[in-house]
C-alpha positions as CSV (number, residue, x, y, z in Angstrom):
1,X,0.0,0.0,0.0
2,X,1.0,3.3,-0.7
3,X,-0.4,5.2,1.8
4,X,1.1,7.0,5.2
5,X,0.1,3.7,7.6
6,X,-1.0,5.9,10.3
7,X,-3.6,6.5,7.6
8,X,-4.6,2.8,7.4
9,X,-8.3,1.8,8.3
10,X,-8.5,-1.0,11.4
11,X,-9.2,-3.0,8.8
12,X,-6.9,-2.6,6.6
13,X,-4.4,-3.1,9.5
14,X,-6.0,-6.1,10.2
15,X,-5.6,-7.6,6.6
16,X,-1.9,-6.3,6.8
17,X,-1.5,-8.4,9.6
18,X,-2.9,-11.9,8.3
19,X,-0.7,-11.1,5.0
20,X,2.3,-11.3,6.9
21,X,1.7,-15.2,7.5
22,X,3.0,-15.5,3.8
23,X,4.0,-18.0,2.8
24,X,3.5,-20.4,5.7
25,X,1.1,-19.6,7.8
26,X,3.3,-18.9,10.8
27,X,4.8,-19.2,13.4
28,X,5.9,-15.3,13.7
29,X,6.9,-13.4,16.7
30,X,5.1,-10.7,17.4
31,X,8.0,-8.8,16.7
32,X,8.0,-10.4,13.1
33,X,4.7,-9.3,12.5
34,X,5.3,-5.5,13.2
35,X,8.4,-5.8,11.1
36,X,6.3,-6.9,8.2
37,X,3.5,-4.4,8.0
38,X,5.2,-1.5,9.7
39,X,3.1,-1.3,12.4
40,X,3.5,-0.1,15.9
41,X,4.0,-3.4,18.5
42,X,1.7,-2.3,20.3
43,X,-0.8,-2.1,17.2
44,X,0.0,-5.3,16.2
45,X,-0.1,-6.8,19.5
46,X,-3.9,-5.4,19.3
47,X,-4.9,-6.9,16.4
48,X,-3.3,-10.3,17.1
49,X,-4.8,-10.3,20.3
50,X,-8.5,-9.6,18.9
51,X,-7.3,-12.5,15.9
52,X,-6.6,-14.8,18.1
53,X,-9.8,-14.1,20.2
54,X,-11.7,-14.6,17.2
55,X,-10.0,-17.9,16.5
56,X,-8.7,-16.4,13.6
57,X,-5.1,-16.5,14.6
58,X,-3.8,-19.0,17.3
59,X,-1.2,-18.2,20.1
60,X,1.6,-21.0,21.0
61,X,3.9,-19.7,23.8
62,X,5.8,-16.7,22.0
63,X,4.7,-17.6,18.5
64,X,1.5,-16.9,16.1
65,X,0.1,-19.0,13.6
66,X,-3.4,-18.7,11.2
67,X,-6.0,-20.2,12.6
68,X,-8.1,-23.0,12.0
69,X,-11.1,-20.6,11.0
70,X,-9.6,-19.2,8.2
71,X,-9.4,-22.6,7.1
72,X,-12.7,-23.0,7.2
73,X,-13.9,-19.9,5.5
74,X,-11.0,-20.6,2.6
75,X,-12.2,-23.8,1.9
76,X,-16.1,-22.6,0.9
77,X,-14.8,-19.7,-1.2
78,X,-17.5,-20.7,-4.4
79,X,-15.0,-20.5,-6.9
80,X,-12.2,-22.5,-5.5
81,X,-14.5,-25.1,-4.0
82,X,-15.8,-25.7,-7.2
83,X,-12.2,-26.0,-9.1
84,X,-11.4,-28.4,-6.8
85,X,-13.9,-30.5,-6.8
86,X,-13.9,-30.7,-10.4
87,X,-10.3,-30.9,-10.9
88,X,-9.1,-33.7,-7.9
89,X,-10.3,-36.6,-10.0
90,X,-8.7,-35.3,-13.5
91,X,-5.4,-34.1,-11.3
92,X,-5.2,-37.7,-10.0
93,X,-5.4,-39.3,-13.4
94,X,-2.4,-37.2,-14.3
95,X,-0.9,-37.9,-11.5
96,X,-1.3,-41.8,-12.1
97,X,-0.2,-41.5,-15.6
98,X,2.7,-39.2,-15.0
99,X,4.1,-39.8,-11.6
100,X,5.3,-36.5,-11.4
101,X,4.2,-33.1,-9.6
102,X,0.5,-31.6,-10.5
103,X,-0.3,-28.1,-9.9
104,X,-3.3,-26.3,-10.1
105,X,-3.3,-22.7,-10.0
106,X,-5.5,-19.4,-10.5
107,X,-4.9,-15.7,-11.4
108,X,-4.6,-13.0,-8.5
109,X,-3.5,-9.9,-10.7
110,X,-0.1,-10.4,-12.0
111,X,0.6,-13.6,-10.0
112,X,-0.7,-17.6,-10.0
113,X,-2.1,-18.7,-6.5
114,X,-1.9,-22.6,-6.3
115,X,-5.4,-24.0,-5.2
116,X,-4.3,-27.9,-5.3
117,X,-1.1,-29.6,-5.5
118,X,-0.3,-33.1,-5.8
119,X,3.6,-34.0,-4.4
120,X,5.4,-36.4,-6.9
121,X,7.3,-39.2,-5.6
122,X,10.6,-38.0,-6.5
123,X,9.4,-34.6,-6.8
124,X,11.8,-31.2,-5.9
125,X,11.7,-28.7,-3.3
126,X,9.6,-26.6,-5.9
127,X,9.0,-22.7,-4.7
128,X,5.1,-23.5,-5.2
129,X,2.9,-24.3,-2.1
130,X,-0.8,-24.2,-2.1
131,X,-2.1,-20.7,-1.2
132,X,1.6,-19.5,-1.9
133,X,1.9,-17.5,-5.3
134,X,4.3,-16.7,-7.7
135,X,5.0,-14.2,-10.9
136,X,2.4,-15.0,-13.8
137,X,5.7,-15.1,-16.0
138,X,7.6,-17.4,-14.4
139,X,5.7,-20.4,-13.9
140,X,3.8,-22.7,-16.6
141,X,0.6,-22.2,-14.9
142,X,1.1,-19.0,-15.1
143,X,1.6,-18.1,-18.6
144,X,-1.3,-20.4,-19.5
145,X,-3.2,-18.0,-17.4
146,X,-1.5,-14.9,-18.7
147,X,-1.8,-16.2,-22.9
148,X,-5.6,-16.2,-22.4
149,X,-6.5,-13.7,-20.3
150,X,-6.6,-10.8,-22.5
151,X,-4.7,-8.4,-24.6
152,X,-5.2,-5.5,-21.6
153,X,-3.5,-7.7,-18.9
154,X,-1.0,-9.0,-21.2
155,X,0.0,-5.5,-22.4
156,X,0.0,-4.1,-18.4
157,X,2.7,-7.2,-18.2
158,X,4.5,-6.0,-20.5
159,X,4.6,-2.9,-19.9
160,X,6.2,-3.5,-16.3
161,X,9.3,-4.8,-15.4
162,X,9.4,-8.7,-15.6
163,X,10.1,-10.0,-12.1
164,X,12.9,-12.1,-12.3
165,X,13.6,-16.1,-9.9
166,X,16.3,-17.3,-11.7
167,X,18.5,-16.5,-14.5
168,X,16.5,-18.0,-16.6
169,X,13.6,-16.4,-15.9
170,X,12.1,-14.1,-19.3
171,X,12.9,-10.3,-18.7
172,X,12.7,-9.9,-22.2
173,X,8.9,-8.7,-23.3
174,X,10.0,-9.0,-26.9
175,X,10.7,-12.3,-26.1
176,X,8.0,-13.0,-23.6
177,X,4.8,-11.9,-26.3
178,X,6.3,-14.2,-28.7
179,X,6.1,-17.2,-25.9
180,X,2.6,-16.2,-25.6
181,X,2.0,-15.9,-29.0
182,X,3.5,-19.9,-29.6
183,X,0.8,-20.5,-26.2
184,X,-1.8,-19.4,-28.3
185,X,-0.9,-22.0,-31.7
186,X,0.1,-24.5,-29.3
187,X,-2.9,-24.2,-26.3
188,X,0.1,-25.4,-24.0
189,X,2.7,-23.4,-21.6
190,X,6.3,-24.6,-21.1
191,X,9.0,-23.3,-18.6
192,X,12.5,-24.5,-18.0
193,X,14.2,-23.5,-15.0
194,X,12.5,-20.0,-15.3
195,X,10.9,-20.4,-11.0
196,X,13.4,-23.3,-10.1
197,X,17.0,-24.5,-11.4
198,X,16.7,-27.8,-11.8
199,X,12.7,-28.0,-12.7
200,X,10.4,-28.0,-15.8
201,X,6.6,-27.7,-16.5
202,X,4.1,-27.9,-18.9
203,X,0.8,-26.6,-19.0
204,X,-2.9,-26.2,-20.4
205,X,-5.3,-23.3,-19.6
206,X,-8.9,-24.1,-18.2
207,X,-11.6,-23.1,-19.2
208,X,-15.5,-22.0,-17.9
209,X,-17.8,-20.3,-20.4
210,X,-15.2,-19.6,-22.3
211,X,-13.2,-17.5,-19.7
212,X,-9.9,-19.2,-18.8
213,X,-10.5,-19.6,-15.4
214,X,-7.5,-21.8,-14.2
215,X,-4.5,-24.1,-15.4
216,X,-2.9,-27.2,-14.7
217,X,0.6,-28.3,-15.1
218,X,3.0,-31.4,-14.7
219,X,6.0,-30.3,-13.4
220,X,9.2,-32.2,-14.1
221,X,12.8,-32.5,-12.9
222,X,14.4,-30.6,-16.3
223,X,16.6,-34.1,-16.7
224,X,13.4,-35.6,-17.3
225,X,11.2,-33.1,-19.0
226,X,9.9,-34.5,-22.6
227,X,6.9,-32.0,-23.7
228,X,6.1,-34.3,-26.4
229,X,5.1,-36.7,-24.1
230,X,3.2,-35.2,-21.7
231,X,1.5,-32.7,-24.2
232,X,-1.6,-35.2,-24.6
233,X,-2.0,-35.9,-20.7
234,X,-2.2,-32.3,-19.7
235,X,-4.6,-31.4,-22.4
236,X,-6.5,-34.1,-22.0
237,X,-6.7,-33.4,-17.9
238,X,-7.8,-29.8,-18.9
239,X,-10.2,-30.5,-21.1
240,X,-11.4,-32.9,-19.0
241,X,-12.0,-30.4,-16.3
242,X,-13.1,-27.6,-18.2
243,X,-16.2,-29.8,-19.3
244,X,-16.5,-30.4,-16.1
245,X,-16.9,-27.3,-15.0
246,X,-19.1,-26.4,-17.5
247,X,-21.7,-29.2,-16.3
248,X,-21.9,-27.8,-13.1
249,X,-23.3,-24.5,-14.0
């Protein structure tokens, strides 16, 4: 936020607060918390004390975590309820056919949360968790998301600095439109090494009345990555979730 944060609503405060459990969900000091949002201690002592009384935020000795309650409200948000439900049987079919790490990931303005993730045997320590998030143009999932989402977000992308994980990661927007141009021909997204060294991905946009809605990936160690070969899994697994989507309206 840009604004003074003695200027900050109570509410926005309070939001500030349950941010700062990114990525993890705790634990954080209290003095962790302040640190984050810039807040007085005593402020943030405040708000994590009302939190916690709410059973919003729980307390262990020194140490703050998110609650269980959050949990509950997260996992009856409509939209993500219904992604899941729709995609878990699809997501496990990959899984089964591919024995490798399956993501599942929305858009949240210029970055892909992960709503579902299924944990390959011999997967890597990937930088994705689910609820964690991560640039639109670093990821597989992500440019999916980004090559179907319209001209007006592409061109905003492009017309910011391109965050950058690894030296691989695209900085180039030249280069990046023409990726999404080939996404567009080839209705599949591919990094290499661009969020991890070491990792690979390929993935397929899904769709619900005819809005791209989420995408799905297979993420690989780079070793092992053969797009040829999983091409027809993913798209199928898409497809398969899109329709099923559609049927639930």
């Amino acid at each position: 936020m840009t604004r003074n944060q003695d200027r900050l609503s109570m509410l926005e405060k309070t939001w500030l607060v349950l941010d700062a459990f990114r990525p993890t969900g705790g634990p954080l000091r209290l003095i962790d918390v302040a640190q984050r949002c810039h807040l007085a201690k005593s402020t943030a002592f405040r708000l994590l004390a009302d939190l916690t009384a709410l059973g919003v935020v729980t307390r262990r000795n020194d140490r703050y975590y998110l609650g269980r309650r959050l949990f509950e409200l997260g996992s009856i948000v409509p939209l993500e309820r219904d992604l899941r439900h729709a995609a878990l049987p699809f997501m496990h079919d990959l899984y089964e056919a591919t024995r490798e790490t399956i993501h599942l990931g929305v858009r949240d303005g210029l970055d892909v949360v992960y709503v579902e993730k299924i944990r390959g045997h011999e997967s890597l320590a990937l930088p994705s968790a689910v609820g964690g998030r991560l640039p639109l143009t670093c990821t597989g999932v992500g440019k999916a998301l980004l090559a179907y989402s319209g001209q007006d977000l592409l061109d905003e992308v492009l017309s910011r600095p391109l965050r950058r994980l690894t030296p691989r990661s695209i900085v180039d927007p030249e280069r990046l439109d023409e990726e999404i141009g080939q996404i567009h021909i080839q209705g599949l997204a591919h990094e290499r090494e661009e969020s991890q060294i070491g990792s690979a991905c390929i993935a397929a946009p899904i769709f619900k009345d005819a809005a791209v809605v989420a995408a799905l990936s297979v993420s690989v160690p780079v070793a092992r990555f053969h797009p040829a070969r999983l091409a027809p899994a993913v798209k199928t697994a898409a497809l398969g979730i899109s329709r099923a989507l559609t049927r639930s309206i």
